[in-house]
C-alpha positions as CSV (number, residue, x, y, z in Angstrom):
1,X,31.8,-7.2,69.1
2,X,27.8,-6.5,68.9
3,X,26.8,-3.6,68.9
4,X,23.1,-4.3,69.7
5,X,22.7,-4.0,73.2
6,X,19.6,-5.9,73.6
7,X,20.6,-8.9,71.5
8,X,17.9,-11.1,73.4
9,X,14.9,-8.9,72.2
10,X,12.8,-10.2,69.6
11,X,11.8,-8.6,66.2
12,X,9.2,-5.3,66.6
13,X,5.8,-6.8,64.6
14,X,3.7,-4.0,62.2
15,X,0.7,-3.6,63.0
16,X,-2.2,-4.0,60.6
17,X,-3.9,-1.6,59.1
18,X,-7.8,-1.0,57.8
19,X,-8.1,-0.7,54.1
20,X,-10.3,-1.3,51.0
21,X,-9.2,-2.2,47.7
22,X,-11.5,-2.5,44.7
23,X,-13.1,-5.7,42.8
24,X,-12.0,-6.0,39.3
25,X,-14.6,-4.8,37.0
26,X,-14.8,-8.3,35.1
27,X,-15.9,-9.9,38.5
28,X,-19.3,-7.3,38.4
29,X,-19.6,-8.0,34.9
30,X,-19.3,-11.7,35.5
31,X,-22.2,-11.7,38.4
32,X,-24.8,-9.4,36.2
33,X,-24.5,-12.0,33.4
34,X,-24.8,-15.0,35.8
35,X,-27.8,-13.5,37.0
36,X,-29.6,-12.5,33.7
37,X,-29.1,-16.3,32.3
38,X,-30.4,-17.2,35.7
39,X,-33.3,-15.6,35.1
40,X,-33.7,-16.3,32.1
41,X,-33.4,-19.9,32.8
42,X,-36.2,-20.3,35.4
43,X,-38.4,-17.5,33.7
44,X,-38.6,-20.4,30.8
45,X,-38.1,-23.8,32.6
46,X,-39.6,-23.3,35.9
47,X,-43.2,-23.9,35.8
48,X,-43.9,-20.6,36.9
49,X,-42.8,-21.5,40.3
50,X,-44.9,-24.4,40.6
51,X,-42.9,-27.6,42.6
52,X,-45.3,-29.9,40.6
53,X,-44.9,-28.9,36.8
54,X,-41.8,-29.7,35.1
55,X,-40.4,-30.3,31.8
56,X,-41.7,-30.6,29.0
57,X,-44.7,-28.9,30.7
58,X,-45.0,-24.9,31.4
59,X,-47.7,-24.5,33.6
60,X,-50.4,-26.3,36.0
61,X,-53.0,-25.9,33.4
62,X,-51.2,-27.2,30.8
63,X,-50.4,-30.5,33.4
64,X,-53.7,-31.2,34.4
65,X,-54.4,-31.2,30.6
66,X,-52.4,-33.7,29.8
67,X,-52.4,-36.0,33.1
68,X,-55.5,-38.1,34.4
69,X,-56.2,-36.8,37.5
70,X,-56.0,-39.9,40.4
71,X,-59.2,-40.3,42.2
72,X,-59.6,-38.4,45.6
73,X,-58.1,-35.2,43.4
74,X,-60.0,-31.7,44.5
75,X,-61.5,-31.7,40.8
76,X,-62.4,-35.5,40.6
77,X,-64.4,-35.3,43.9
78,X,-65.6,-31.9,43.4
79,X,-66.8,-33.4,40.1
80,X,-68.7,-36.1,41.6
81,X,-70.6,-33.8,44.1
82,X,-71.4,-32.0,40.9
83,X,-72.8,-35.6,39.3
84,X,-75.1,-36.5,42.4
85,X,-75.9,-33.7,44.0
86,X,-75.9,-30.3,42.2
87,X,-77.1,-31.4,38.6
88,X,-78.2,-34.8,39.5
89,X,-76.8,-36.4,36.3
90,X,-77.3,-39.6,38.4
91,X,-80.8,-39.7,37.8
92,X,-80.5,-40.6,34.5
93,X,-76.9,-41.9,33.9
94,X,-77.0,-44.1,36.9
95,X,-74.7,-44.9,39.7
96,X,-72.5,-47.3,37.2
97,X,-72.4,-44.9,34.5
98,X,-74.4,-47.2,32.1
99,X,-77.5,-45.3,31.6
100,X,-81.2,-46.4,31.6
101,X,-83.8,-47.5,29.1
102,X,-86.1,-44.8,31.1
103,X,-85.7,-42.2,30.3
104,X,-83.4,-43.1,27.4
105,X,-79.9,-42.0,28.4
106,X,-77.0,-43.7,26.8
107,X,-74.3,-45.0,28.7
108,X,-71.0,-42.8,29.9
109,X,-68.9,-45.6,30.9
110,X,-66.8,-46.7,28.2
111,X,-68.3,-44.0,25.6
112,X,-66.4,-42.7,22.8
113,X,-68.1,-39.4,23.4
114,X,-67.0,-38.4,26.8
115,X,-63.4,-40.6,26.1
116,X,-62.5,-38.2,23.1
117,X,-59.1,-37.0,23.4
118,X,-59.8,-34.1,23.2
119,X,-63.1,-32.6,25.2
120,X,-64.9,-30.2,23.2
121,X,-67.7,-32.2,21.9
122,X,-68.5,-32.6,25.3
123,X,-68.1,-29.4,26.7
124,X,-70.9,-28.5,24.5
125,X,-73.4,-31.2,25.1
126,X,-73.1,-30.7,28.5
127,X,-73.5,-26.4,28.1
128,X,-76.4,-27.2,25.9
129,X,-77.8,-30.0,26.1
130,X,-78.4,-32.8,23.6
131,X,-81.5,-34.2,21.6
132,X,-82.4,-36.7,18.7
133,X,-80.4,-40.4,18.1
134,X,-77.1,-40.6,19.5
135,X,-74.9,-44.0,18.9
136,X,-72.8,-44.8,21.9
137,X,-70.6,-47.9,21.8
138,X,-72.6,-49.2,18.8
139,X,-75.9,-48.9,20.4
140,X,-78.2,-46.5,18.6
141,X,-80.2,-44.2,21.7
142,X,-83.0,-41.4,21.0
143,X,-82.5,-39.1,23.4
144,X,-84.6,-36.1,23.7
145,X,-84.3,-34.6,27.3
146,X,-80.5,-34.0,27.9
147,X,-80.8,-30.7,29.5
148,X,-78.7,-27.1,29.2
149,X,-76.8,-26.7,31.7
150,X,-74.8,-23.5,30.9
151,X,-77.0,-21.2,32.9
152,X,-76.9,-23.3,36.6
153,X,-73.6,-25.0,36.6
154,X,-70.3,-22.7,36.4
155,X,-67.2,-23.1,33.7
156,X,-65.9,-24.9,37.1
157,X,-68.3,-27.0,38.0
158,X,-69.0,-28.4,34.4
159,X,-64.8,-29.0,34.2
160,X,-65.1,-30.7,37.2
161,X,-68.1,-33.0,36.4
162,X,-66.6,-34.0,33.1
163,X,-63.4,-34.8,34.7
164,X,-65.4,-37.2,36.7
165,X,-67.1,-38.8,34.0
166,X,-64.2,-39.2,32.2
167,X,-62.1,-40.9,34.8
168,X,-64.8,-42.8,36.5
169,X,-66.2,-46.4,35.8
170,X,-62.8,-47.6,34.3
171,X,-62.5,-44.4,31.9
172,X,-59.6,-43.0,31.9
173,X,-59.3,-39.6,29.9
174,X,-57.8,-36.1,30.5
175,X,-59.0,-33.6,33.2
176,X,-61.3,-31.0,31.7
177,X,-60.2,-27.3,33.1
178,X,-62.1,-24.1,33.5
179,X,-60.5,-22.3,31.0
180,X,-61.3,-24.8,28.1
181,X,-64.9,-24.8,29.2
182,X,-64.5,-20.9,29.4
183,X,-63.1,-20.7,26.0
184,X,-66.0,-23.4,24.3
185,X,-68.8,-21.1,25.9
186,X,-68.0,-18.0,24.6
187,X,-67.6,-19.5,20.7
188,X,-71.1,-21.1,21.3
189,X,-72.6,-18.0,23.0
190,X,-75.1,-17.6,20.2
191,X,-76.3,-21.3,20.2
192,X,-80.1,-21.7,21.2
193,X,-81.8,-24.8,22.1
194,X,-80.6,-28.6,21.9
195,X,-77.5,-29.7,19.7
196,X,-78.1,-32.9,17.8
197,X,-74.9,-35.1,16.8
198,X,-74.6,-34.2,13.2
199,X,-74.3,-30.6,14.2
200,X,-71.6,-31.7,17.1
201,X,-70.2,-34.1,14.1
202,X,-69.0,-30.8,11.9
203,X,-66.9,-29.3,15.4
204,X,-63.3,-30.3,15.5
205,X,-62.7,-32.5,19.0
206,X,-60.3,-30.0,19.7
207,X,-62.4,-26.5,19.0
């Protein structure tokens, strides 16, 4: 015989209850190292921040080194306001880059001068100007009016012009930045007057 005498009624369900329990130590250990290597990682590889540098490069100054700039770039047009307009370089250098027998200004177009791989030659003929023969793509020119320009343009403006020039009229050289300008004024901070080449010739391209 049952004895229960509601034999129809179904099971009595526990009710949950509220509690906490705590994560295993290894799991905060795990996170804090996850999130040292992750910064870590991008503190090293990520260009600091920048969507456009990547590896092997570490910064944006050390890209635009090392990539042509593609005409209509901020620098590259900047650079040729700074050829027409603020210094004029057109006047003498011409609209094609090729120079002029009056005054005598050798070409830019195709020079090995402004196509150096590295700019510092440059840099400084531009800061301070440049007298005496010159030879530009086997052509022997006597200049004797390039003119400073370290006390009217800025570090920018000359990085930008010299960008120009170097990726204008089928040239096709590095961007010149601030910094390396910057860096080239400061050593030649005592220099007075005009260079002439054989003084330029003793300076490594890349000092």
């Amino acid at each position: 015989m049952n004895s229960d005498p509601n034999p129809s009624s179904p099971p009595q369900e526990i009710e949950p209850t509220a509690g906490s329990a705590r994560a295993p130590v290894w799991l905060f250990v795990l996170v804090a190292v996850l999130a040292f290597w992750g910064m870590g990682f991008l503190d090293n590889h990520g260009g600091g921040f920048n969507a456009l540098v990547y590896q092997p490069y570490d910064s944006i100054d050390e890209l635009g080194r090392d990539q042509p700039a593609t005409k209509g770039s901020k620098r590259f047009n900047n650079g040729k306001k700074v050829y027409y307009e603020t210094a004029k370089c057109v006047l003498c250098h011409q609209l094609t880059g090729m120079g002029s027998a009056s005054p005598e200004s050798p070409p830019l177009a195709g020079s090995e001068w402004v196509l150096a791989t590295e700019p510092g030659r440059v840099i400084r003929i531009v800061l301070h100007g440049l007298q005496g023969p010159v030879t530009v793509n086997g052509r022997q020119f006597n200049t004797s009016g390039m003119p400073p320009w370290k006390d009217t343009l800025t570090d920018e403006e000359i990085a930008d012009v010299l960008t120009y020039i170097r990726q204008e009229w089928g040239n096709n050289a590095s961007s010149v930045t601030a910094e390396q300008v910057k860096a080239i004024r400061g050593k030649t901070a005592s220099q007075s007057g005009q260079l002439f080449v054989d003084e330029l010739l003793k300076v490594n391209e890349n000092e």
